[in-house]
C-alpha positions in Angstrom: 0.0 0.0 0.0 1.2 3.6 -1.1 0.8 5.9 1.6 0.9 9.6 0.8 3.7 11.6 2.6 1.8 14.1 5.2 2.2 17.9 5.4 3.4 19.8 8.5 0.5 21.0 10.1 1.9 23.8 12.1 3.5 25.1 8.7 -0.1 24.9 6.8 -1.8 27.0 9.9 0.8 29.7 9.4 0.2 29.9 5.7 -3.7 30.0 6.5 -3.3 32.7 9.4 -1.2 35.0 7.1 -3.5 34.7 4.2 -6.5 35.1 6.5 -4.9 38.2 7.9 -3.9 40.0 4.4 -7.6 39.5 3.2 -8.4 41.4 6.1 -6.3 44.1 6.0 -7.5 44.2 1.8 -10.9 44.4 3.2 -10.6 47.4 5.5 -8.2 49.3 2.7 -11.0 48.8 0.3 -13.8 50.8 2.6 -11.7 53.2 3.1 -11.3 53.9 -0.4 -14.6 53.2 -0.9 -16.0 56.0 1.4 -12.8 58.4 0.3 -14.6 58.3 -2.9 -18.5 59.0 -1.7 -16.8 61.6 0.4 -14.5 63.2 -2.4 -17.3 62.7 -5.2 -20.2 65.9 -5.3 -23.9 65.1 -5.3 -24.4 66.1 -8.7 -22.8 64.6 -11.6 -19.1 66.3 -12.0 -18.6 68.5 -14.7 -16.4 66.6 -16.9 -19.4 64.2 -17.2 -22.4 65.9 -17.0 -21.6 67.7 -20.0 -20.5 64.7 -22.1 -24.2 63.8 -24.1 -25.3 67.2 -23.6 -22.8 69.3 -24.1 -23.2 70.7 -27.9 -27.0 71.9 -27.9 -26.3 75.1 -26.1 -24.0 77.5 -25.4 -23.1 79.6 -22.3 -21.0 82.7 -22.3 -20.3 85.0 -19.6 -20.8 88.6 -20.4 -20.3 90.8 -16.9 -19.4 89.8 -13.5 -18.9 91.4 -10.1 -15.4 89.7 -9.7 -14.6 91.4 -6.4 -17.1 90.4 -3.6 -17.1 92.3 -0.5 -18.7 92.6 2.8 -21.2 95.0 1.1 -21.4 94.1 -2.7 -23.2 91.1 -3.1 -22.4 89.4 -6.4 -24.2 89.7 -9.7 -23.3 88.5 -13.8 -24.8 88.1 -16.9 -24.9 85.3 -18.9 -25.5 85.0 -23.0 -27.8 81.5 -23.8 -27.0 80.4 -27.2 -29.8 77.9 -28.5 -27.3 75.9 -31.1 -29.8 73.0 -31.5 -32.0 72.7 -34.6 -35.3 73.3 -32.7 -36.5 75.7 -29.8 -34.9 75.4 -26.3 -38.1 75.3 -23.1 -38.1 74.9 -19.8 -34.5 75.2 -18.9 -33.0 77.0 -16.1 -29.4 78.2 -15.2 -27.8 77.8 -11.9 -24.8 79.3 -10.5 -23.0 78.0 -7.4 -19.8 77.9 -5.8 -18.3 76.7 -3.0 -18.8 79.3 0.1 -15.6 77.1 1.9 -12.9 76.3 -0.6 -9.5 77.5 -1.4 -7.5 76.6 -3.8 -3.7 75.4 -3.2 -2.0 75.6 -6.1 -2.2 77.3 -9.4 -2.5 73.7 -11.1 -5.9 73.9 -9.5 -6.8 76.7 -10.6 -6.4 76.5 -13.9 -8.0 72.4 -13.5 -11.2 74.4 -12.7 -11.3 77.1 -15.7 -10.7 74.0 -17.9 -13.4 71.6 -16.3 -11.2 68.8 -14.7 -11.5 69.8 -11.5 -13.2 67.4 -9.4 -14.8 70.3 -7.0 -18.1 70.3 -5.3 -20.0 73.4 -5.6 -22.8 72.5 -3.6 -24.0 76.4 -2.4 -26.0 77.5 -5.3 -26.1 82.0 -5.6 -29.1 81.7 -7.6 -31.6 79.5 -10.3 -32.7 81.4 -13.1 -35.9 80.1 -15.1 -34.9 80.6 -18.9 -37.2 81.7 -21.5 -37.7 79.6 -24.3 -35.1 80.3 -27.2 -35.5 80.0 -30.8 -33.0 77.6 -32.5 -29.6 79.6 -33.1 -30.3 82.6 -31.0 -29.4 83.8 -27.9 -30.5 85.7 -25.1 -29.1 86.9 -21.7 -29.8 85.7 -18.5 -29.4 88.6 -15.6 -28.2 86.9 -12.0 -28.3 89.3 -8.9 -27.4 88.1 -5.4 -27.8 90.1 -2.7 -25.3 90.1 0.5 -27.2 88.8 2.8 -27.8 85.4 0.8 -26.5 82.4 2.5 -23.8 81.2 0.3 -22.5 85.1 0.5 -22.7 84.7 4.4 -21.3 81.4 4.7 -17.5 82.8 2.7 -15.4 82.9 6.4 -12.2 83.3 4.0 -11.1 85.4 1.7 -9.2 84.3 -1.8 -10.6 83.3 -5.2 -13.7 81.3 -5.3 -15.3 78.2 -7.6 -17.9 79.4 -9.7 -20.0 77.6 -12.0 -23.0 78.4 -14.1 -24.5 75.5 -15.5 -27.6 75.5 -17.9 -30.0 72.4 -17.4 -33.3 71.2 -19.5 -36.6 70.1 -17.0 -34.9 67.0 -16.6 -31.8 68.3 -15.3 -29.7 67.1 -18.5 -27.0 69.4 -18.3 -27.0 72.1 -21.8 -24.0 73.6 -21.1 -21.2 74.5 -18.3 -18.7 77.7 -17.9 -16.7 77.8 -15.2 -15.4 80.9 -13.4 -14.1 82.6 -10.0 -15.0 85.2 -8.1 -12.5 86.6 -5.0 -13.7 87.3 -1.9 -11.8 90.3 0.1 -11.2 90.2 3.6 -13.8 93.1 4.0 -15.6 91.9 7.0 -14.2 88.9 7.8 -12.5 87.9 11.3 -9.4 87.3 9.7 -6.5 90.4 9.5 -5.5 91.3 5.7 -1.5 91.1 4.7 0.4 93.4 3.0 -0.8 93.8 0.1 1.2 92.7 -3.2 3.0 95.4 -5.5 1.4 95.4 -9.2 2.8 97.8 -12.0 0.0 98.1 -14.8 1.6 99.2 -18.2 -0.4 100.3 -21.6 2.4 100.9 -24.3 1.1 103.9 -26.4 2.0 103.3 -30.1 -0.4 102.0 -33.6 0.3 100.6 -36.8 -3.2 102.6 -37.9 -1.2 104.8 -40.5 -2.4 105.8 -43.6 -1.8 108.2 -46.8 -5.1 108.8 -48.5 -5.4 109.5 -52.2 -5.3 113.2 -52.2 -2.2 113.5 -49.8 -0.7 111.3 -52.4 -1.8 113.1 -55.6 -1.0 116.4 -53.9 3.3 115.2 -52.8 3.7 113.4 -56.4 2.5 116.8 -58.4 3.5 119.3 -56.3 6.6 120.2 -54.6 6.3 122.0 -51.2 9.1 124.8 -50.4 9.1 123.7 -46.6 11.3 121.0 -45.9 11.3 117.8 -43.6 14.0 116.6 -42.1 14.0 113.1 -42.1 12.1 109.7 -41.5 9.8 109.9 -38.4 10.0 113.0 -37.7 6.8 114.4 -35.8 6.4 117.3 -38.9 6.1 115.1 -41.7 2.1 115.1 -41.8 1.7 113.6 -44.9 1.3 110.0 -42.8 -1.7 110.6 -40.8 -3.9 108.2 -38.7 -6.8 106.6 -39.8 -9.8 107.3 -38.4 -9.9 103.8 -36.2 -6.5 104.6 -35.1 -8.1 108.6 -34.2 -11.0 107.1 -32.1 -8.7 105.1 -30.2 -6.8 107.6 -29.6 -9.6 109.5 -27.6 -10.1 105.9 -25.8 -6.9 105.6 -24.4 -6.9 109.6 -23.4 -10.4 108.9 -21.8 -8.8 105.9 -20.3 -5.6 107.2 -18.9 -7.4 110.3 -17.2 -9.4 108.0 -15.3 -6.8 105.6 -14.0 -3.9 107.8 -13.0 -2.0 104.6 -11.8 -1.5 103.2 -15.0 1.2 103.8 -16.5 1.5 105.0 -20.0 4.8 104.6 -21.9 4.4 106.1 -25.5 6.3 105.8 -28.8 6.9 109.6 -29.5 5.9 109.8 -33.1 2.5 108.2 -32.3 2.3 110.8 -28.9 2.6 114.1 -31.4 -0.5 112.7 -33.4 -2.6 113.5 -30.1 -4.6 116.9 -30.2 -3.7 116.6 -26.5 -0.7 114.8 -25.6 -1.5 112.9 -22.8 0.5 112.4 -19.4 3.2 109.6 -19.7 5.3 108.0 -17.1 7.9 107.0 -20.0 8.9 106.7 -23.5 9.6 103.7 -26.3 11.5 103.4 -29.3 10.0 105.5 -31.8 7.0 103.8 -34.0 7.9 100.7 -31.7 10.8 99.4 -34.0 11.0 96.0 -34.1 14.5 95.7 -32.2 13.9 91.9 -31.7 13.8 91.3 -35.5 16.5 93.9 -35.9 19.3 91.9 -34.3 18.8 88.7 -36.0 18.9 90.5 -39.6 21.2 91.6 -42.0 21.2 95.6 -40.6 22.8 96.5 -44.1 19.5 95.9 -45.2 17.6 97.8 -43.0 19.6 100.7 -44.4 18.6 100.0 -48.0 15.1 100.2 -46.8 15.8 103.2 -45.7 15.8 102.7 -41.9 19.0 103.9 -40.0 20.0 103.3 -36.6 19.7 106.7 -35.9 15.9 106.6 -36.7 15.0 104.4 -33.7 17.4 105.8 -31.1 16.7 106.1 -27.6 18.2 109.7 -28.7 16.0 110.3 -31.3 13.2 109.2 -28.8 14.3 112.1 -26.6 14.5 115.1 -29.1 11.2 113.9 -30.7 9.2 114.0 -27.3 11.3 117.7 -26.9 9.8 118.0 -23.0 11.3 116.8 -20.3 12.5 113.3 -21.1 10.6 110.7 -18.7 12.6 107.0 -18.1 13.1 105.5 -21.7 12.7 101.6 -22.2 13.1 99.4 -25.3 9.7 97.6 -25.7 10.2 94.0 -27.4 8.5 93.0 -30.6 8.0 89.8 -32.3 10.6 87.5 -30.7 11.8 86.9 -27.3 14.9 89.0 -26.0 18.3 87.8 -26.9 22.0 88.4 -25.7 22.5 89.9 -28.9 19.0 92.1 -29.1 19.5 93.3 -26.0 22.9 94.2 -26.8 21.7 96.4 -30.2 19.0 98.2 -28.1 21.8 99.0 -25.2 24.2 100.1 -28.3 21.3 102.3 -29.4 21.4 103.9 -26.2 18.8 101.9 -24.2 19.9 100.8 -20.8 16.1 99.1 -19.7 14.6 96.7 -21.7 10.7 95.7 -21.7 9.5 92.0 -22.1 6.1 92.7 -22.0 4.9 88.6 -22.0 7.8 87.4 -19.6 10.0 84.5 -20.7 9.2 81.0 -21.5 12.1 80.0 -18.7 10.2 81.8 -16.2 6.8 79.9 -16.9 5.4 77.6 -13.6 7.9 79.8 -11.2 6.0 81.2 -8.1 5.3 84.7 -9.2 8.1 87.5 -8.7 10.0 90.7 -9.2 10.6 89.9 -13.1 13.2 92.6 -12.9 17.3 91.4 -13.8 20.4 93.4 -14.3 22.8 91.6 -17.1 25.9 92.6 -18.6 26.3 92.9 -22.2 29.4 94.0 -24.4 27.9 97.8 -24.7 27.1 97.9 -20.4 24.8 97.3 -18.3 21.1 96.7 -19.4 18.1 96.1 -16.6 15.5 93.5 -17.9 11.4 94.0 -16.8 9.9 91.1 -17.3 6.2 90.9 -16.9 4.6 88.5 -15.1 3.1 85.9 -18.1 -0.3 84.7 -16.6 -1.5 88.1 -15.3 -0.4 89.8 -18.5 -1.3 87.1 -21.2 -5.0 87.9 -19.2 -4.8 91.6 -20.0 -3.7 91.3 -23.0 -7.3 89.4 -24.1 -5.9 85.3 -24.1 -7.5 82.9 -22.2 -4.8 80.6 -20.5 -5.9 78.3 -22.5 -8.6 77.0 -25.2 -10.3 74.5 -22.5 -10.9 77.1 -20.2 -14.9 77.5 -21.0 -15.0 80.9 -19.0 -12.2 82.9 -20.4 -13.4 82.9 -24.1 -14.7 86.3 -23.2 -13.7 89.6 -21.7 -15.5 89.3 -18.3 -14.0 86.1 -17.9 -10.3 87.1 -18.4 -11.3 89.8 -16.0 -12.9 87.3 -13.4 -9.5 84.7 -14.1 -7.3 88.1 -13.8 -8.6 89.3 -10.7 -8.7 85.4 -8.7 -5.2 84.8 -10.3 -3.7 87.8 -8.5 -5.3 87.0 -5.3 -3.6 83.7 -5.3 -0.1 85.1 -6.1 -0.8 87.3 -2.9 -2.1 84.5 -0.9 0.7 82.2 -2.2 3.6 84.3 -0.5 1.7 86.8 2.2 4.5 88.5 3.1 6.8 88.3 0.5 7.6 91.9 -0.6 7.5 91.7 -5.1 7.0 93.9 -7.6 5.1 92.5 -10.3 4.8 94.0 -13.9 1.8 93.3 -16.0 1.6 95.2 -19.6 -1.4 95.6 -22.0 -1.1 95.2 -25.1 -0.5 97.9 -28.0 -3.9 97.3 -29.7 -6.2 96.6 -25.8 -9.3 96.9 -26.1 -10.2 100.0 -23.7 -13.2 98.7 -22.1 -10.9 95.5 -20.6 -8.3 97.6 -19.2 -10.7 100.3 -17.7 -12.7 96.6 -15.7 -9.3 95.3 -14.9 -7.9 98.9 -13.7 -11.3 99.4 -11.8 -11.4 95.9 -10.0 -7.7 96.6 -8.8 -8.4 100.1 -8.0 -10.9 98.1 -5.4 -8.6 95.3 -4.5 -6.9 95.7 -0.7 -4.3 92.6 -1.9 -2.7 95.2 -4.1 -1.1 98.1 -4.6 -0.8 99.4 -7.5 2.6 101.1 -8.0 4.5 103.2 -11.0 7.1 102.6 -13.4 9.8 104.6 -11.0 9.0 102.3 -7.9 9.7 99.2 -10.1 12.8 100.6 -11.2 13.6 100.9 -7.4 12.6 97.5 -6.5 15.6 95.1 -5.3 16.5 92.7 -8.8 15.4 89.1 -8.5 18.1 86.8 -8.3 16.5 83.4 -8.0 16.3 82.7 -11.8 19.0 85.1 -13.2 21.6 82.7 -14.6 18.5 80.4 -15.7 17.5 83.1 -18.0 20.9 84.6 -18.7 21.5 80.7 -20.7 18.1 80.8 -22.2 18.6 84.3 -23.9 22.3 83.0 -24.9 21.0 80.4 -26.1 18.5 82.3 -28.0 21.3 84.7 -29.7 22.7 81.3 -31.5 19.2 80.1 -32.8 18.0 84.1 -33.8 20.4 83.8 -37.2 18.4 81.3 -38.4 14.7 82.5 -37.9 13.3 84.0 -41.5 9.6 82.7 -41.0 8.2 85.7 -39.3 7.8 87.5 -42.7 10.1 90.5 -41.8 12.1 89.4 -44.7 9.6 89.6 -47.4 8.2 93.0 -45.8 12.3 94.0 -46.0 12.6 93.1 -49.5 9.7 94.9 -50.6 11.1 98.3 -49.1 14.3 98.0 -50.2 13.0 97.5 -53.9 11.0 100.9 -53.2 13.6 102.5 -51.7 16.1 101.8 -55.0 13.1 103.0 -57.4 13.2 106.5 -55.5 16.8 106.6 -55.6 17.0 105.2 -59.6 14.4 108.0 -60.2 16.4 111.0 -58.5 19.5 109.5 -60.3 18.9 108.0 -63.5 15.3 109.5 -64.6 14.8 113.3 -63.1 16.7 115.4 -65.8 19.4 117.2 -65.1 21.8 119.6 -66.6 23.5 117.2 -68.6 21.0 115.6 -69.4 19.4 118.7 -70.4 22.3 119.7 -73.0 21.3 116.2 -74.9 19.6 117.2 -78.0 15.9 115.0 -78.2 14.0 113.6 -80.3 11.4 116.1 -80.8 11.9 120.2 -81.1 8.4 120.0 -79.0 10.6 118.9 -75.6 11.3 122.1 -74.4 13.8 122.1 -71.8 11.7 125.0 -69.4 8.4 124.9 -68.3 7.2 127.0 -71.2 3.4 125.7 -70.7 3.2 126.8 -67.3 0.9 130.0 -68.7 -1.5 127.7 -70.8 -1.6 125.0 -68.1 -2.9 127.9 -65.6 -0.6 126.5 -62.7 2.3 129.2 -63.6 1.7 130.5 -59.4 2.4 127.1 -58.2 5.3 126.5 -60.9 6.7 129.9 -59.7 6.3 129.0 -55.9 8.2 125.5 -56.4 11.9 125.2 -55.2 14.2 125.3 -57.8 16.3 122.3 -57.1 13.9 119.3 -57.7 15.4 117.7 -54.9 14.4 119.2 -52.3 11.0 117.6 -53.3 12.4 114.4 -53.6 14.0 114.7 -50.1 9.9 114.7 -49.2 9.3 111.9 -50.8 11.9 109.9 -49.6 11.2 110.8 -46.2 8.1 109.9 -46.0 8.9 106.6 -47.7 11.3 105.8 -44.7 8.5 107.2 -42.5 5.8 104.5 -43.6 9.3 101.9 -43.4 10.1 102.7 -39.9 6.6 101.7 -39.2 6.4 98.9 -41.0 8.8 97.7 -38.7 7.4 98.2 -35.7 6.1 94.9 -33.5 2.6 95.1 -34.0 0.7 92.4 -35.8 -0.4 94.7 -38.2 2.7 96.8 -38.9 4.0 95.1 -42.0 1.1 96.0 -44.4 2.5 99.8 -43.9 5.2 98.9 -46.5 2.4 98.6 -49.4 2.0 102.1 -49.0 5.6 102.9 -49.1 5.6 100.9 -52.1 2.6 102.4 -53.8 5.2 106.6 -53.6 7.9 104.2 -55.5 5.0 102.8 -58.3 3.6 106.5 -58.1 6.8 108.0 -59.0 7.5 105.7 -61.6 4.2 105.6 -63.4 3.9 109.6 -63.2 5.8 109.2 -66.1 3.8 107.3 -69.1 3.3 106.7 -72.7 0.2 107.5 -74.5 -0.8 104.7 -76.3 -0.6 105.0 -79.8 -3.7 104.6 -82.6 -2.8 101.8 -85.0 -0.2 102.8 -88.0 -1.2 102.1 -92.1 1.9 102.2 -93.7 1.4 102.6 -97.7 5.3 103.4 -98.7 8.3 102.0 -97.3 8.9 103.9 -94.8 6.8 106.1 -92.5 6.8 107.8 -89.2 5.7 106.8 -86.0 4.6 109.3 -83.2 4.9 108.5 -79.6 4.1 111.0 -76.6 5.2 110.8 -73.3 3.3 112.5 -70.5 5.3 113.6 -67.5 3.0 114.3 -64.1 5.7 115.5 -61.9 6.3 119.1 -61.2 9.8 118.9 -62.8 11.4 117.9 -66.1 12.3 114.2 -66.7 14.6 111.9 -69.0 13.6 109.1 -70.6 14.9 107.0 -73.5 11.7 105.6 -75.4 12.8 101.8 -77.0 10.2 100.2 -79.5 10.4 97.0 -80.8 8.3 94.9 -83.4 7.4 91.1 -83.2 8.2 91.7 -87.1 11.3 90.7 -89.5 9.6 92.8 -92.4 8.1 95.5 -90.8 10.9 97.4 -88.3 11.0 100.7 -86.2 14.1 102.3 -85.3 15.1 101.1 -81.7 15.3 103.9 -79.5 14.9 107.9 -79.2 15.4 110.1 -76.5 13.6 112.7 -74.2 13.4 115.6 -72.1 9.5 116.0 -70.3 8.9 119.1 -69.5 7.2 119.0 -65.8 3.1 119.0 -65.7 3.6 118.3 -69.9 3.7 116.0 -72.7 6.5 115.5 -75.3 6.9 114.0 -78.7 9.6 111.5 -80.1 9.3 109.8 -83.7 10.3 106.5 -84.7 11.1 105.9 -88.3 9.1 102.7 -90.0 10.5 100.9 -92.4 8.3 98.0 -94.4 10.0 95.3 -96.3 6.8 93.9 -97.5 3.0 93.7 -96.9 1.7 92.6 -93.4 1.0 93.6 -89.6 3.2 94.0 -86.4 3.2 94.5 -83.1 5.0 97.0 -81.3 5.8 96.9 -78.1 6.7 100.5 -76.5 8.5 100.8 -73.4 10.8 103.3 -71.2 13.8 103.2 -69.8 16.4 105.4 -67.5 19.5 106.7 -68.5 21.2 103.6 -67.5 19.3 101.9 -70.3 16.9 99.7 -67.2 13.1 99.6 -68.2 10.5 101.5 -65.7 6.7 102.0 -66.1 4.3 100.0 -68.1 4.5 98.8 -71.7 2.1 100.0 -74.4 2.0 98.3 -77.7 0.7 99.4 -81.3 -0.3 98.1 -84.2 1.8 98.5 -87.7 -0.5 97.9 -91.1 1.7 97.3 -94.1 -0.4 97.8 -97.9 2.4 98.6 -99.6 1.3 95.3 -102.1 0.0 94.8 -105.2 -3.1 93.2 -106.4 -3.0 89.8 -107.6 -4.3 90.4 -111.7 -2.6 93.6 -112.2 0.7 91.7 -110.8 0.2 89.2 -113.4 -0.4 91.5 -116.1 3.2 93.3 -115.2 4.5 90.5 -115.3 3.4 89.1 -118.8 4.0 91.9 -120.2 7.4 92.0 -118.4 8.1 88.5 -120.4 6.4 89.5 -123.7 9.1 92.2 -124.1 11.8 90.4 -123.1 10.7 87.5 -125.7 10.6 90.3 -128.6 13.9 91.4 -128.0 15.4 88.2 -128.2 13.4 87.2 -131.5 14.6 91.0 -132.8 18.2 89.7 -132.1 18.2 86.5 -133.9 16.2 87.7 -136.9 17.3 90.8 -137.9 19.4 91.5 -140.8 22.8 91.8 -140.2 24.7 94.5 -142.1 27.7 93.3 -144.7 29.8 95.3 -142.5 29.0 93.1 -139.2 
């Protein structure tokens, strides 16, 4: 018999303690979780999900808010209710809630919430609105008003930015759409003593890209030269590049703006501050027509030359003279790219010793907020960076921190983030002493700066302070060498960057530039020029027509030396480049007008086209006039060519316009046999290179003969010559022969 070997059984009770003892243990982990999660997870269905089958048939947009809640204020929004379903919207309601008790940790929180991720509980509902039925695609807006004494106003014991979310629900309570938002409770009323408050330096840069020339200006500097003289590209007396009329009404904005929020600080580009009927107070100054000096570095500066832009045009010393008061601090505002070693180091060559990164730096993103001032040494000195703080400025400025964030897709949104965001940043550090800097941007919308300015102006967690305290402020030193390596780094990767189109908008102005110069050198006539004889007695070298052309007053009132008014032209061509340059969005179309003086110039000079030509002989004459618009005499060599072997033109002639006239040149035909041609009339400068536009003619050859009399001629032609040889072989020959 096979007996079967038997276990320990002391070993096989262990076993069945241990395992009886981990189950257990498994079992009391798994309530805990279990009631971590029916504690953690709201009443209602979370956001994320609620708006999952619901979410597309209506939209909600905040439009106002009260995002500072005091003691006193109550709270109070309105809401837009988009209907984006195919059929009307009945019975829903909206609710907005928050949570009277929470406080938010971290900024990652924060900014979970205004995206929809957030797993937080807003069970204290401000209000329920009953919604009136809505047609499909249209909206209307939904007014909330709580008063102070509601309970979930009563029940906020701290102070600090607040969940808010308005949610719009059918009579089933299907969720129709979400936003979510903040508001910020002060410490107005509450047990709880305020701390000092946190530093804030609010910054509008005055400066516009809204330039124009209108058609009259234009007409007006091509045909008539003026005896006063300007002095150079932007300078504040060259009027002949005014602002539009959007760039004139926001003018009065800003003005209306600025007077009622004296702490905001107002650094202007001088050329755009002597448009303004009445200047308006500034606490500073930036590069004139806010030149690009970001762009500047990382180009070919021969080039900006060509196009007529010199160093000396964008000078912090040109900034100076052209403000002419007393000069306030003078900063270097960036434009298209990030700072660089090497940009800062051409704005502190151009005499700029503060620099102004008006959306901070990508190194500096997900820091704790701080003083974003630094102090770096470059080859030229010493230069003092202001950085602005990115999330607080990116707000002003009209983004949304991001896409997902449902609330910030409007103004009162960016307003409610702004205002909760700064709280926090105050709340994260109490008693940290920083200076923050936060800049608008150069086109703002006026009505979101004067809700931010006014919600700060009522803010006790900051103080709002001016450009000369910031200056004072100690330099932060925490991330120095950090961003000293990022904006080397920078300076070796700026060389290669060509996508931002400055190049093609550089191209375009030195082409310009070379036609004004070609034309004061090569096409205006001179005295040489003069002493050529022409090809026509009817190119007078004076303005003899003056008289007939009843413009002898302005003729007589015109500088003598032509260029003086081509000094005009080309300064307001370099005018309209300097602001094509500057670092608005927008700037770059400017160099289409400074193109269109170049095409102006060039075309005021033109050929009248010419009817078509019958030619009945073998040769002829061909007339050609030129018209000259300009107020002074011009050279032009007149080439014509024909698509013809039989039917040519002699190639070229020359000519002397007299200004305001017309003159004559004739081309000799010459016709080889009977046909048509083509021919193609063009100008060209002295230096034999084509300018203006091509006309073309047609040459008509009948010098032919008709197909019987031909053959007639010719019979005859061989009858005569058959007679005299039968003459020669049958006459009779004398003895003598």
């Amino acid at each position: 018999m096979i007996q079967t070997p038997l276990r320990p059984v002391g070993r096989t009770s262990q076993r069945t303690h241990a395992f009886n003892r981990w189950a257990r243990w498994a079992r009391i982990l798994l309530a805990i979780v279990l009631l971590l999660a029916l504690v953690i997870t709201p009443w209602h269905p979370t956001p994320a999900l609620a708006a999952t089958s619901h979410q597309s048939s209506a939209e909600v947009a905040l439009r106002w808010s009260t995002p500072v809640v005091t003691d006193k204020s109550g709270y109070a929004l309105r809401a837009a209710v988009t209907n984006t379903a195919s059929q009307p919207m009945k019975h829903a309601h909206l609710s907005v809630s928050t949570s009277a008790l929470y406080s938010f940790s971290s900024r990652v929180d924060m900014q979970a919430w205004s995206e929809g991720h957030a797993r937080i509980p807003t069970p204290d509902v401000l209000s329920t609105q009953t919604v009136p039925t809505i047609p499909a695609g249209q909206s209307i807006e939904v007014a909330v008003n709580v008063p102070t004494d509601q309970d979930a106003i009563k029940k906020m014991t701290s102070w600090g930015p607040k969940p808010v979310r308005l949610s719009l629900s059918d009579d089933q309570d299907r969720v129709l759409g979400n936003v979510f938002t903040f508001l910020t409770r002060t410490w107005d009323g509450l047990p709880t003593a305020g701390t000092p408050a946190l530093s804030l330096t609010m910054v509008l840069p005055l400066t516009s890209s809204d330039w124009n020339i209108d058609d009259r200006t234009m007409t007006a500097l091509m045909t008539q030269s003026s005896a006063k003289s300007e002095s150079g590209p932007g300078n504040d007396k060259n009027r002949n590049v005014t602002l539009t009329r959007q760039g004139a009404r926001r003018q009065e904005d800003q003005s209306q703006l600025l007077s009622k929020h004296k702490s905001l600080q107002a650094l202007g580009d001088p050329i755009y501050l002597s448009a303004f009927a009445n200047r308006p107070q500034i606490q500073g100054l930036i590069q004139p027509a806010d030149f690009d000096i970001t762009r500047y570095a990382s180009q070919s500066q021969d080039r900006y030359v060509q196009a007529g832009v010199t160093p000396e045009s964008w000078s912090a010393q040109t900034a100076a003279k052209l403000y002419a008061d007393a000069t306030p601090g003078i900063y270097a505002w960036q434009g298209r790219q990030e700072w660089t070693m090497d940009s800062i180091t051409v704005a502190r060559r151009a005499g700029y010793q503060t620099v102004i990164a008006p959306q901070g730096f990508e190194v500096d993103a997900g820091t704790s907020a701080h003083t974003g001032k630094y102090t770096f040494e470059t080859k030229a000195g010493k230069v003092t960076v202001l950085s602005a703080q990115r999330e607080l400025s990116n707000l002003a400025r009209g983004h949304p921190s991001s896409t997902r964030a449902t609330g910030e897709q409007t103004q009162a949104g960016q307003t409610a983030r702004f205002i909760a965001q700064s709280a926090f940043y105050q709340m994260e550090q109490p008693y940290a002493e920083r200076s923050l800097l936060v800049c608008f941007d150069a086109d703002e919308d006026t009505q979101q700066a004067n809700q931010i300015m006014t919600e700060l102006e009522h803010a006790p967690w900051i103080n709002l302070i001016s450009m000369d305290n910031l200056m004072k402020a100690p330099d932060f030193t925490g991330g120095s060498s950090g961003l000293l390596k990022a904006m080397e780094l920078g300076s070796t990767k700026s060389g290669t960057k060509h996508g931002d189109g400055s190049t093609g908008t550089l191209d375009s102005l030195i082409a310009s530039r070379a036609d004004i110069d070609r034309f004061a050198t090569s096409i205006l006539a001179d005295n040489k020029q003069d002493s050529q004889p022409t090809a026509s007695a009817t190119a007078g070298k004076t303005d003899s027509q003056a008289l007939a052309r009843q413009d002898a007053d302005t003729t007589a009132r015109q500088p003598k030396d032509p260029h003086q008014w081509l000094n005009q032209l080309t300064a307001t061509h370099d005018d309209l480049a300097l602001k094509s340059l500057g670092g608005t969005a927008t700037a770059a179309g400017l160099a289409d007008q400074a193109e269109a003086i170049s095409h102006r110039l060039l075309d005021g000079i033109s050929i009248t086209p010419s009817e078509s030509l019958n030619v009945v002989s073998e040769t002829a004459s061909m007339p050609v006039t030129v018209s000259n618009s300009h107020p002074y005499p011009v050279y032009a060599r007149i080439s014509a060519r024909t698509d013809s072997m039989e039917i040519v033109t002699s190639r070229m002639a020359e000519v002397v316009i007299p200004a305001r006239s017309e003159a004559q040149v004739t081309f000799k035909v010459r016709v080889a046999a009977a046909g048509r041609a083509n021919v193609d009339i063009g100008l060209l400068d002295s230096q034999g290179r084509p300018f203006g536009q091509v006309r073309r003619a047609q040459i008509t050859s009948n010098l032919r003969l008709s197909d019987m009399s031909g053959l007639i001629i010719i019979v005859i032609a061989v009858l005569l010559g058959l007679l005299g040889l039968w003459r020669q072989f049958h006459r009779t020959k004398d003895p003598d022969e």
